[in-house]
C-alpha positions in Angstrom: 140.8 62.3 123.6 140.5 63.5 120.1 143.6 63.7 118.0 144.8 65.9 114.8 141.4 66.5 113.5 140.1 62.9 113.6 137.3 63.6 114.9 135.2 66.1 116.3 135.8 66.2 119.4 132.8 67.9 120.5 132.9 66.5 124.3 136.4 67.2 124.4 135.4 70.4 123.7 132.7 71.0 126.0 135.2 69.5 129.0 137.8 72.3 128.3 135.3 74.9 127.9 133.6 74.1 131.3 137.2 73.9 132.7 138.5 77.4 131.5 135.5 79.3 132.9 137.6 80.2 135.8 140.2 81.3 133.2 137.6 83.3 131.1 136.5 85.2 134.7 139.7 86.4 134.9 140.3 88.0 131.3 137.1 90.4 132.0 134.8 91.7 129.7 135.6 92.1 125.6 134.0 95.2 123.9 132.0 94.4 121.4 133.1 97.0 118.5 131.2 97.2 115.3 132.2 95.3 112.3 134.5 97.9 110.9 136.1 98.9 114.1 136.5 95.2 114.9 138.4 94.7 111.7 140.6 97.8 112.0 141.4 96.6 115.7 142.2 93.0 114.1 144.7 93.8 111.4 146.8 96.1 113.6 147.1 93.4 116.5 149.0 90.5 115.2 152.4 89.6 116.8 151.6 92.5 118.9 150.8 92.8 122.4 147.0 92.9 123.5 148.0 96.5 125.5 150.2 98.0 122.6 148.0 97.4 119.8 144.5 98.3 121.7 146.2 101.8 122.8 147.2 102.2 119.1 143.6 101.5 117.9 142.6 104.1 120.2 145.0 106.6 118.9 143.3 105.7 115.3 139.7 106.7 116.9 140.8 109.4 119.1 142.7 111.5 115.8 140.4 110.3 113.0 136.6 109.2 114.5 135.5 107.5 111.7 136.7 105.1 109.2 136.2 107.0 106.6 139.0 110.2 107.9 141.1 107.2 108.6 141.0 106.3 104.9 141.9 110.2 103.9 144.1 110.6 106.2 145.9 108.3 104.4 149.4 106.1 105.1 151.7 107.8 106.8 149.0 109.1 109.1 147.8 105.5 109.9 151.5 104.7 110.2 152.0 107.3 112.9 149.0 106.2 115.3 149.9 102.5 114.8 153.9 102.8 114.6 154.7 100.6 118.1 152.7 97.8 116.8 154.5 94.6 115.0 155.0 95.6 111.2 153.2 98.5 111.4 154.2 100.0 108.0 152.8 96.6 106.3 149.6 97.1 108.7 149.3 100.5 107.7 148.9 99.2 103.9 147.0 96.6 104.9 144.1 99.3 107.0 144.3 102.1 103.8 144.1 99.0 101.1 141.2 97.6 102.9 139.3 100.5 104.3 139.9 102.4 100.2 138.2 98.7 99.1 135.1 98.5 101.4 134.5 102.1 100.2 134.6 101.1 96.7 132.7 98.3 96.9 129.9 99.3 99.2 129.4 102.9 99.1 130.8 103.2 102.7 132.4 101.1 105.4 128.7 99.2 107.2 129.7 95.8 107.5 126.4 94.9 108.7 125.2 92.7 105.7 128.0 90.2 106.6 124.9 89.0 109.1 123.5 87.3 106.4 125.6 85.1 104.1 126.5 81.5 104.7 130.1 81.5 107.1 132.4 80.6 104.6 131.1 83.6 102.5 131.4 86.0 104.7 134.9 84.9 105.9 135.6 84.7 102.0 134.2 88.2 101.7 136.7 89.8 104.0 139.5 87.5 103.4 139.5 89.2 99.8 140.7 92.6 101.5 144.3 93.3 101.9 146.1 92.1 105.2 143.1 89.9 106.0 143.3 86.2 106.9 141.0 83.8 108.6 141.8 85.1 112.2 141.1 88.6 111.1 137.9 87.8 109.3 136.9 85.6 112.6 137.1 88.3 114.7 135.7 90.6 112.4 133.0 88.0 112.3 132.2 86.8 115.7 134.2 89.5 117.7 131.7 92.7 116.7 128.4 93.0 116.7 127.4 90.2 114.7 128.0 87.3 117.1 128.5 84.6 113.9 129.2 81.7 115.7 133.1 81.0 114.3 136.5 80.7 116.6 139.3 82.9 116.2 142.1 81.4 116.3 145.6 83.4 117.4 149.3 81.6 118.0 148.1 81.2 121.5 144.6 79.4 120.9 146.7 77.0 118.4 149.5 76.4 121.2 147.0 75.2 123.3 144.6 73.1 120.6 148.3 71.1 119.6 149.2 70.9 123.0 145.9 69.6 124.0 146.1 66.6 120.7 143.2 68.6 119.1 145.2 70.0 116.3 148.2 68.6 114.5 151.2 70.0 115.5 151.6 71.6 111.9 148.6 72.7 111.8 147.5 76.2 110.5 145.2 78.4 112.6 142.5 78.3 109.6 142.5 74.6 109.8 141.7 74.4 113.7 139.5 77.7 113.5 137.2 75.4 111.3 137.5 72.2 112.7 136.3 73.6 116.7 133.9 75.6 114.5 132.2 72.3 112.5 132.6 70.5 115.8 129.8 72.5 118.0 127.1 73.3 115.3 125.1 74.2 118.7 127.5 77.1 119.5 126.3 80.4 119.5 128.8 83.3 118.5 129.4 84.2 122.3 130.7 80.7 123.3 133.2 80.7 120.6 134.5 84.2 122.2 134.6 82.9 124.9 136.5 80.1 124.1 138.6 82.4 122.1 139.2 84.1 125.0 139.9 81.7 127.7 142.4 79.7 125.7 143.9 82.7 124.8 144.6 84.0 128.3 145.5 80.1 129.1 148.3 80.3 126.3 149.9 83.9 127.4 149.5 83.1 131.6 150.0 79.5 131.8 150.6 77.8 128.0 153.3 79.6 127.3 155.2 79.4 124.2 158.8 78.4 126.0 157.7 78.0 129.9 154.4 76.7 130.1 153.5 75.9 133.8 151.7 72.9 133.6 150.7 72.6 137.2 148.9 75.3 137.0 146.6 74.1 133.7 142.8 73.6 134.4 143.5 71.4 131.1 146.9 69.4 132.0 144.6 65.9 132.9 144.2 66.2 128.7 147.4 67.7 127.7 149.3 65.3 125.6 153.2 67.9 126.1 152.4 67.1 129.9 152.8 63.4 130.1 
């Protein structure tokens, strides 16, 4: 067992991947958006509920279609679709500022060149834009279109990689994002989603924040908070 960023961890890794396949089965399929819907999708979803911010992207396509209405529609139309999500008047800054930026600086909102560029410069790229960290640009990244192979990591994915002795309990989601990334070098983009995604529906089901049910955990052999 690895420990705070020692090491790699690569087998560790592997072993917990293999484990949470059942987990994975479970959370079904995840759509693969483009880049600029994936990004939209992103911004609006943190501290929110998977449900409550996927039916307010929807709202977002259903009224506005593309990305570039959603930028004239402007603010308080943005705030409107998104309103039941966490902070939504911040997010609805955040999806105006960045949508009004990408137009600027690329003559329109196809993120597709983000293909190309080394990792850290496309996750530089987007973390420029307004609202945007490294779990928005990760999923921007690998949860679209483009499959780059990098892990988004949520509160629940860093629950479970300090739980499990991976990541230092003060450890920042950017900080375990690239540390699981530099560890499998022979990862393709759709095993980090679905890594993403299994320990993801591990931390909401069984890892939980205040009531984890341990007996439960495909991972509690390795967790360090269960002996």
């Amino acid at each position: 067992m690895q420990s705070g960023f020692g090491f790699s961890g690569h087998d560790d890794i592997l072993r917990w991947h293999k484990a949470l396949a059942p987990v994975r089965a479970l959370a079904g399929p995840l759509p693969r958006r483009s880049p600029i819907g994936a990004l939209i999708k992103s911004m609006i979803s943190g501290r929110t509920r998977d449900a409550v911010s996927l039916a307010a992207y929807e709202r977002l396509v259903v009224a506005f279609g593309t990305p570039g209405r959603v930028l004239g529609a402007g603010r308080e139309a943005v705030l409107r679709c998104i309103q039941d999500v966490t902070h939504a008047e911040d997010k609805a800054d955040y999806v105006v500022g960045a949508l009004g930026r990408i137009a600027i600086e690329r003559k329109g909102f196809d993120l597709s060149f983000l293909a190309t560029p080394p990792l850290g410069e496309a996750l530089g790229w987007l973390e420029r834009l307004p609202g945007v960290g490294r779990k928005v640009a990760a999923a921007t990244l690998n949860g679209s279109t483009l499959d780059r192979p990098v892990l988004i990591v949520d509160s629940h994915v860093l629950r479970v990689l300090q739980r499990l002795g991976f990541a230092d309990r003060r450890a920042e989601a950017r900080a375990a994002s690239e540390a699981v990334t530099a560890a499998m070098p022979e990862w393709r983009g759709g095993d980090f989603l679905d890594f993403h995604i299994a320990s993801k529906k591990l931390g909401q089901s069984i890892c939980r924040f205040d009531m984890p049910d341990c007996a439960r955990c495909p991972l509690r052999a390795d967790c360090r908070s269960n002996r």
